[in-house]
LUMLOFI-399406 format. One record per residue: chain; residue number from 0; x negated, y negated, z of N, C-alpha, C in turn. Coordinates in nm, 3 decimals. Layout:
N
SITE  chain  resi    neast   nnorth      nup   caeast  canorth     caup    ceast   cnorth      cup
SITE      A   NUM        X        Y        Z        X        Y        Z        X        Y        Z
...
***
This chain:
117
SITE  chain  resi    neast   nnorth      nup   caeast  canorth     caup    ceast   cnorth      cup
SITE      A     0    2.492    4.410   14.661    2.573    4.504   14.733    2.645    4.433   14.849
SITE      A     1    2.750    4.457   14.894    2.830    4.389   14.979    2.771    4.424   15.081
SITE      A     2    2.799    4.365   15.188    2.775    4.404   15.342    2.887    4.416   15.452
SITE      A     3    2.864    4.476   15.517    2.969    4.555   15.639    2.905    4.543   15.735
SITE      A     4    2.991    4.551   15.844    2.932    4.557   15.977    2.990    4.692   16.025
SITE      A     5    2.896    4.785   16.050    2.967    4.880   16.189    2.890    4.888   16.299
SITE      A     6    2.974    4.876   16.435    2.942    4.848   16.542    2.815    4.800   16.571
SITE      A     7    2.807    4.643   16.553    2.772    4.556   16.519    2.593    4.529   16.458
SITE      A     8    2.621    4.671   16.350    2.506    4.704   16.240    2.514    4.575   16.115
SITE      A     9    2.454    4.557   16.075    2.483    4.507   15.902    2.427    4.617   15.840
SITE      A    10    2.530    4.676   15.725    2.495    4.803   15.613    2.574    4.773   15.499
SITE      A    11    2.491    4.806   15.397    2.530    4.792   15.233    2.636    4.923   15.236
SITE      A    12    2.668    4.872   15.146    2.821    4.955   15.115    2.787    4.991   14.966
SITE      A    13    2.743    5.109   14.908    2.704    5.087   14.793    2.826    5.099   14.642
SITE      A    14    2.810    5.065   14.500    2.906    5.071   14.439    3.036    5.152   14.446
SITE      A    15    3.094    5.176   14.413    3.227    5.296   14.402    3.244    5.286   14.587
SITE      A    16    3.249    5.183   14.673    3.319    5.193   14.833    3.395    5.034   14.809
SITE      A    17    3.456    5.071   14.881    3.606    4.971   14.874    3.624    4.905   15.014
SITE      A    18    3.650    4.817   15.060    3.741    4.817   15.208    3.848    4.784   15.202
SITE      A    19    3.960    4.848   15.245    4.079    4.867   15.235    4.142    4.876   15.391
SITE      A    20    4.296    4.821   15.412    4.338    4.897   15.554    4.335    4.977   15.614
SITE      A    21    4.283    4.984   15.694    4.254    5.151   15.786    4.353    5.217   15.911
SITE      A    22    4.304    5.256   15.987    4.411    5.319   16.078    4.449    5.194   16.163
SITE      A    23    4.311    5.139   16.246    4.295    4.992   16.330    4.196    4.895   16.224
SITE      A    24    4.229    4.810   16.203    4.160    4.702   16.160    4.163    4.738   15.991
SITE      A    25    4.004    4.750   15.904    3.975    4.749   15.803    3.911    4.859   15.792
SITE      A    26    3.875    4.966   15.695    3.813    5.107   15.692    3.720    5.086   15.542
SITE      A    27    3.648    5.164   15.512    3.618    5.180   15.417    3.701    5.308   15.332
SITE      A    28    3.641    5.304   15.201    3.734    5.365   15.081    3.593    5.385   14.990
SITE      A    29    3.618    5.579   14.977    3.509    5.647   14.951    3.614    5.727   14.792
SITE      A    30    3.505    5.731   14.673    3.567    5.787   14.564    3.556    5.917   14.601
SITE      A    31    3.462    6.005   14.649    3.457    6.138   14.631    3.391    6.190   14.593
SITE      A    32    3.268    6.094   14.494    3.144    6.161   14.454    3.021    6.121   14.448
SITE      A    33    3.014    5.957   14.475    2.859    5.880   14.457    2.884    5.796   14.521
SITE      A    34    2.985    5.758   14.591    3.000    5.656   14.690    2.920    5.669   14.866
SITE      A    35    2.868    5.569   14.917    2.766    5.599   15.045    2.823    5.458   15.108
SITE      A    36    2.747    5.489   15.242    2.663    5.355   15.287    2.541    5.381   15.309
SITE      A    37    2.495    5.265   15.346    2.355    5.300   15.324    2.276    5.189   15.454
SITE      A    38    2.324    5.259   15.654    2.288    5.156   15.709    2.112    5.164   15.729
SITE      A    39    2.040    5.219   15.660    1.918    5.184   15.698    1.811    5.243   15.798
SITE      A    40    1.752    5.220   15.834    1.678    5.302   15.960    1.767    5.316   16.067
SITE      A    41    1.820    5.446   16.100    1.902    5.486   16.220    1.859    5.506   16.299
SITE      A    42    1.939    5.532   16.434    1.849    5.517   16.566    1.776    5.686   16.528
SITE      A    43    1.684    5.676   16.620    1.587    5.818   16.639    1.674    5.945   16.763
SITE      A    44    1.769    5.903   16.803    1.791    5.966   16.898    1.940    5.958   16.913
SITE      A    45    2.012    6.056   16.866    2.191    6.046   16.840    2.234    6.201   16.900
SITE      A    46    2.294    6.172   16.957    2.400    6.320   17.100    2.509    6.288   17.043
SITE      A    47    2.589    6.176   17.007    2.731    6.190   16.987    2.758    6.089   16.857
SITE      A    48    2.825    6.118   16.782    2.877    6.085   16.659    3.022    6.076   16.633
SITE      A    49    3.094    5.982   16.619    3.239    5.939   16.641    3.294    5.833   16.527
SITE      A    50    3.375    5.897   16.470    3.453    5.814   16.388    3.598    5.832   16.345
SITE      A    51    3.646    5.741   16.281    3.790    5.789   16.228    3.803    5.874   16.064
SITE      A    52    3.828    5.903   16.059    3.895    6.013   15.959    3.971    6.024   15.860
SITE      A    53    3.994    5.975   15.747    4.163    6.021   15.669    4.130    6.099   15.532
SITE      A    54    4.097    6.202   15.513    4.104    6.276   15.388    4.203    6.335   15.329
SITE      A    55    4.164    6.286   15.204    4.297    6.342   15.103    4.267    6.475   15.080
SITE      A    56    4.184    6.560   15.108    4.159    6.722   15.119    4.096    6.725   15.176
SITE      A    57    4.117    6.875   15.215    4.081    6.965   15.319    3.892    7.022   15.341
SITE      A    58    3.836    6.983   15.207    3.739    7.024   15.171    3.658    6.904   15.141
SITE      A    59    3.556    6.837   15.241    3.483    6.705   15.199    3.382    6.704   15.281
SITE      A    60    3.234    6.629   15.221    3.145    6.636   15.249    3.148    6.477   15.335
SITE      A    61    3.141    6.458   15.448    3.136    6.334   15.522    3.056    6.261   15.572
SITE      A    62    2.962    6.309   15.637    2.885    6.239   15.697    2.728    6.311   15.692
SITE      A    63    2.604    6.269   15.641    2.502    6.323   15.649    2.376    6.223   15.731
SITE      A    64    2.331    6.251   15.811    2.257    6.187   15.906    2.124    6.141   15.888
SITE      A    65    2.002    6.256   15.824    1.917    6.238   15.829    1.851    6.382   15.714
SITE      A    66    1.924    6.381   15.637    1.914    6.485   15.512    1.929    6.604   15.527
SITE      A    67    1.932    6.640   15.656    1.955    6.811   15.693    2.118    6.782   15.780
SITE      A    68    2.114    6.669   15.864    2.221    6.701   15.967    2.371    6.649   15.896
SITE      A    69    2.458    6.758   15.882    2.565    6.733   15.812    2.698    6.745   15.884
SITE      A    70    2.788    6.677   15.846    2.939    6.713   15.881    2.994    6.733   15.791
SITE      A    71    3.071    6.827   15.794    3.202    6.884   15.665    3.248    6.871   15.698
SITE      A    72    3.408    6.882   15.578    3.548    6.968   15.628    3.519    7.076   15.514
SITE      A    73    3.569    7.214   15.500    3.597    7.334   15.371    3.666    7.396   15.448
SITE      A    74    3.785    7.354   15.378    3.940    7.460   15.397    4.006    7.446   15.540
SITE      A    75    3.986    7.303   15.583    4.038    7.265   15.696    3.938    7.251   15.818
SITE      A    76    3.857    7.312   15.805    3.735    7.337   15.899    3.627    7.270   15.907
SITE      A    77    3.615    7.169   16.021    3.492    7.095   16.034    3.403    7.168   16.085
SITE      A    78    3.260    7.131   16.031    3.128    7.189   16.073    3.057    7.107   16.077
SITE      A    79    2.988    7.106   16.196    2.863    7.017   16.186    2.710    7.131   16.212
SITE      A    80    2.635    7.062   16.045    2.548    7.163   16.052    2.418    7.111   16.108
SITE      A    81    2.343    7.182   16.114    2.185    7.129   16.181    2.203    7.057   16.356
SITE      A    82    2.309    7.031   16.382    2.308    7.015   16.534    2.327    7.120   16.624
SITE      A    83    2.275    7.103   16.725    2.218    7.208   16.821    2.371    7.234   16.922
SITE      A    84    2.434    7.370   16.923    2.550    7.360   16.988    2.635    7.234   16.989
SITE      A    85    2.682    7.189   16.835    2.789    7.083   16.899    2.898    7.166   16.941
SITE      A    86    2.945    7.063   16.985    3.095    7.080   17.001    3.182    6.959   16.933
SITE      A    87    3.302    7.025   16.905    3.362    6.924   16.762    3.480    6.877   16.842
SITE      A    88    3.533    6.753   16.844    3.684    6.720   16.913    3.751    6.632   16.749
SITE      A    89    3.873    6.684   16.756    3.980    6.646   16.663    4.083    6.595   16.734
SITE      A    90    4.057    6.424   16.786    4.219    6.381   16.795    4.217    6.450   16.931
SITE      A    91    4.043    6.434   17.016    4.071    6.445   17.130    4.092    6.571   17.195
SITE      A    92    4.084    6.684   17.104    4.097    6.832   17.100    4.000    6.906   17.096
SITE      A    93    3.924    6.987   17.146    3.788    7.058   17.125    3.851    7.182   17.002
SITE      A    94    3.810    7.125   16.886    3.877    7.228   16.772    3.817    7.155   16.671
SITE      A    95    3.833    7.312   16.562    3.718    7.247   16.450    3.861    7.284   16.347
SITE      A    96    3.970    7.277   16.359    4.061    7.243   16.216    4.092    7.099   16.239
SITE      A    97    4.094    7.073   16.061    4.157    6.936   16.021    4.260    6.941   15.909
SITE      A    98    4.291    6.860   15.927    4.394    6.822   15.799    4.400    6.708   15.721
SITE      A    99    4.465    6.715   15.631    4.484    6.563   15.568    4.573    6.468   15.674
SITE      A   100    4.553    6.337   15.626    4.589    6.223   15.737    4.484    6.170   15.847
SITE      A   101    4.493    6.080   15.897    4.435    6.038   16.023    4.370    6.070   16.146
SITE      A   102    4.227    6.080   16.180    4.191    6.194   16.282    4.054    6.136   16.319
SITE      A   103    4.075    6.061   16.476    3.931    6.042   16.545    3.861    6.183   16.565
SITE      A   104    3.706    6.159   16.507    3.646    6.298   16.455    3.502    6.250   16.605
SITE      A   105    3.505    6.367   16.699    3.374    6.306   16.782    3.283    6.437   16.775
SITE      A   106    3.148    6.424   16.752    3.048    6.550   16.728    2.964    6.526   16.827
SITE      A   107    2.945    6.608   16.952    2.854    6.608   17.053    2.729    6.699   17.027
SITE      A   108    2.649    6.671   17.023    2.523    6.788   17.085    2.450    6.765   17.166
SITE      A   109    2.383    6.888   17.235    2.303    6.934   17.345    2.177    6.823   17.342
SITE      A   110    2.100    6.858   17.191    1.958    6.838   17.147    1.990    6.685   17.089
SITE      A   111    1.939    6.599   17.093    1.906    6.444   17.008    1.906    6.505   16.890
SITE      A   112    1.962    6.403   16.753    1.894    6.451   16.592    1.839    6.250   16.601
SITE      A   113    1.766    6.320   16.531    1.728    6.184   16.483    1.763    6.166   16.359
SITE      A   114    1.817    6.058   16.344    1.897    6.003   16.239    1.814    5.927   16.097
SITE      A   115    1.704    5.913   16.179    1.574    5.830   16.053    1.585    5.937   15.939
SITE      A   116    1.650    5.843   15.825    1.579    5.921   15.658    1.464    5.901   15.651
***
């Protein structure tokens, strides 16, 4: 399996992920249905969650933390589930619509999740 660095992790990139040009630098490239990464034991203690964004629909399953804690988009609308009062910023905006194209995505909460699978 290839290896990646994010912020300055080493994580497997598993089959069906690509790296391709991104918004700044290099991004990864997700098929849509069995594609992951896979960085490993995560920290125990995560308040804020931040990344960049580009979906080709409105409706995608993105980011899952620790098997319960999830981020969507369905029908434009980000949710982040299992965190305790987040609050969602889009592009720097406290708002939970998205769209297709380009979009720093930041998820705050109150409570720590711990990120350990």
């Amino acid at each position: 399996m290839p290896v990646v660095t994010l912020f300055r992790h080493p994580c497997q990139h598993e089959q069906h992920t690509s790296v391709i040009a991104g918004k700044i630098g290099q991004a990864l490239s997700f098929n849509g249905t069995n594609s992951y990464i896979n960085v490993g034991t995560g920290p125990s203690s995560v308040e804020t969650v931040a990344f960049w964004f580009n979906p080709n629909s409105t409706t995608q399953s993105i980011l899952a933390l620790n098997g319960s804690a999830n981020i969507t988009t369905s029908s434009g609308v980000l949710t982040a589930t299992n965190f305790t009062s987040p609050t969602l910023y889009v592009d720097s905006t406290a708002t939970s619509s998205v769209s297709t194209g380009w979009h720093f995505i930041v998820v705050t909460t109150a409570t720590p999740i711990n990120a350990v699978l």
